[in-house]
N, C-alpha and C positions, 0 to 999 in steps of 0.2 A: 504493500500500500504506500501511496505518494500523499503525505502529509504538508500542507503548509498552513504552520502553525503562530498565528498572531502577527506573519508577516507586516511589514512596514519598509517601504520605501522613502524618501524628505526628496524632496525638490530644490532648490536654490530659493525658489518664490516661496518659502514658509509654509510649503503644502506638502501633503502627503497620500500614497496610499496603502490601502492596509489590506489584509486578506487571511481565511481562515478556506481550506478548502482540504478533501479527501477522497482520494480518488485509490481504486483498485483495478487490479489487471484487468485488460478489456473495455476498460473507460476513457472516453473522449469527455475533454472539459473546454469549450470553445470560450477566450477570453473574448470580451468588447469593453465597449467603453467608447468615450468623449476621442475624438481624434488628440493625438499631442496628452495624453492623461500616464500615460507609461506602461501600456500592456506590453513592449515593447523592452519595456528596459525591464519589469519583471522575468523575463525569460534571460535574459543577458545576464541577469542576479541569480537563475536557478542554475543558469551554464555555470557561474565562475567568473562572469567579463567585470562585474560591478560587486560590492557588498550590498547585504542587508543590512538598515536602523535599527531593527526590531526585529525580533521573532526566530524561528527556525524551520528549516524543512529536513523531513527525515523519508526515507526509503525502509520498506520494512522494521520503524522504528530503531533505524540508528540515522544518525544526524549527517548530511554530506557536504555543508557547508564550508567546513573548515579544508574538504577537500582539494585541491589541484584540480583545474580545471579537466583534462585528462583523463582523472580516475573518477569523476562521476558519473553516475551510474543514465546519463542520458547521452543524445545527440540533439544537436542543434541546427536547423535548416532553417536560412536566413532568405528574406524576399526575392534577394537578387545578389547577382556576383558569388555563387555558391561554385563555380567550378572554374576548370584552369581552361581558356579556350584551344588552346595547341596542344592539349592530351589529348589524347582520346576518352570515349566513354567509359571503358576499361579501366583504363590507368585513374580518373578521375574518381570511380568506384574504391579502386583497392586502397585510396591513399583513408578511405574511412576505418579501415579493416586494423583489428587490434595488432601491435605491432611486434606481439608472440606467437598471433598467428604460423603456419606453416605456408609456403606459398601454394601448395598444391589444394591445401582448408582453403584460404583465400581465393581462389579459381572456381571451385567448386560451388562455394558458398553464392559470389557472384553470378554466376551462371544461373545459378538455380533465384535468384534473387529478379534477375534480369527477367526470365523466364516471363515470373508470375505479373511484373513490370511489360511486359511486349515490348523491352527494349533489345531482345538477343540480337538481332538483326542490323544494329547501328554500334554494340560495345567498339568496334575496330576505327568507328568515325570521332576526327578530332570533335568536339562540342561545342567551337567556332561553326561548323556545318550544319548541325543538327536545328530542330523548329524549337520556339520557345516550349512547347509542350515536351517534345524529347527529352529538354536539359532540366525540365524540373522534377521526370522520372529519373534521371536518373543521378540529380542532387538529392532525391528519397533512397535509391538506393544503395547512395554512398553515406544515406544516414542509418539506413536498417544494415548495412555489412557491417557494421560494428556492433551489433545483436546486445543493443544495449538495452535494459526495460522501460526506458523514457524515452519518447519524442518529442520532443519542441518545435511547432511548427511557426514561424513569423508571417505570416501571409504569403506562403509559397506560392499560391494559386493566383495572387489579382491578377498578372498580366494574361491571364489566357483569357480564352472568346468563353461566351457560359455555357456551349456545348461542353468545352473541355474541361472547365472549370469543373463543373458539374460531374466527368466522369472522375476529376482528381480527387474528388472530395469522394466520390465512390470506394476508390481507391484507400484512400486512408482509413475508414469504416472497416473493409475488409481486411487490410492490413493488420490494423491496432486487434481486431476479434482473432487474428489467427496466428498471429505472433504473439501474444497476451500482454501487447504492449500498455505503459499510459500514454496518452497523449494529447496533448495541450496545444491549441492552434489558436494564433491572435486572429481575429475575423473583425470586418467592420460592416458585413453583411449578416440579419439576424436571420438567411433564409438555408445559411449555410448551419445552424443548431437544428433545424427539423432534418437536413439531408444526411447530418451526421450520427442524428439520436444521440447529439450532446446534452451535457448541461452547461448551463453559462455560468461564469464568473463574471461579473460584471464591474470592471473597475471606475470608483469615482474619486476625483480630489476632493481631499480634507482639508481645513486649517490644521495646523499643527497645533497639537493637545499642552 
């Protein structure tokens, strides 16, 4: 279970936000809020990028904050700029893969990642070539080849057209139920909570207490 417990972010502008949420394998928790309010930087504070004011987050009840970004127990997939464009698909996949892996686990894993993604067919093209639809499967799964039990989505999906939008959000549904992932997607659309069978989090700023 993904705890965040009494959470608290500060602002510069004397505002804050705060958050109690619990979530278990196989749950999606779609954050919204106010544009510019920090669903954004919550995620950057669960990766490692920022500290928390307040509170703690625990993973099966031990705490990972104090962690290295590194060794926490998630991935991170950011809006845009998620991949190297002069690799290829491939190369851009493995660079997610834990780095005790074996190369031959890491090929395997990929493949079979790729698969269930309908990206086999392009791993070999650099991701300068590939459609913006292509590069954001396969920024997911150079975040699932690291078989971590958290996902952190940032608004992977806005730039796509709402046919595709709509099959990515499908995608993450299936994903999160059959990997037993958690996973945490910032949205600033509330029609992507019914597509997901999320629950929202819904962040607002405070004054500072």
């Amino acid at each position: 279970m993904l705890a965040l417990q009494s959470v608290s972010i500060t602002f510069e502008n004397s505002s804050q936000i705060t958050c109690d949420v619990a979530l278990s394998a196989g749950d999606i928790c779609a954050i919204t809020g106010p544009s510019g309010v920090g669903k954004s930087t919550l995620l950057l504070a669960l990766a490692g990028f920022r500290g928390l004011d307040g509170g703690d987050v625990t993973w099966d009840g031990q705490s990972f904050m104090a962690q290295p970004i590194w060794s926490r127990p998630l991935s991170l997939l950011f809006q845009s700029d998620n991949l190297f464009g002069h690799l290829s698909a491939r190369r851009n996949i493995s660079l997610g893969a834990q780095k005790t892996a074996k190369k031959h686990e890491i090929g395997r894993k990929i493949d079979e990642i790729a698969s269930k993604l309908h990206i086999s067919s392009i791993l070999d093209k650099a991701c300068s070539a590939l459609s913006g639809g292509q590069q954001q499967r396969v920024g997911l799964a150079r975040a699932l080849v690291a078989e971590k039990p958290i996902l952190l989505l940032d608004e992977p999906f806005s730039a796509l057209d709402d046919e595709n939008r709509q099959k990515a959000l499908a995608l993450v549904k299936e994903i999160t139920a059959e990997h037993h992932l958690v996973t945490l997607i910032v949205t600033h659309d509330k029609s992507d909570i019914a597509a997901l069978g999320a629950q929202e989090l819904r962040l607002q700023r405070q004054p500072l207490r």
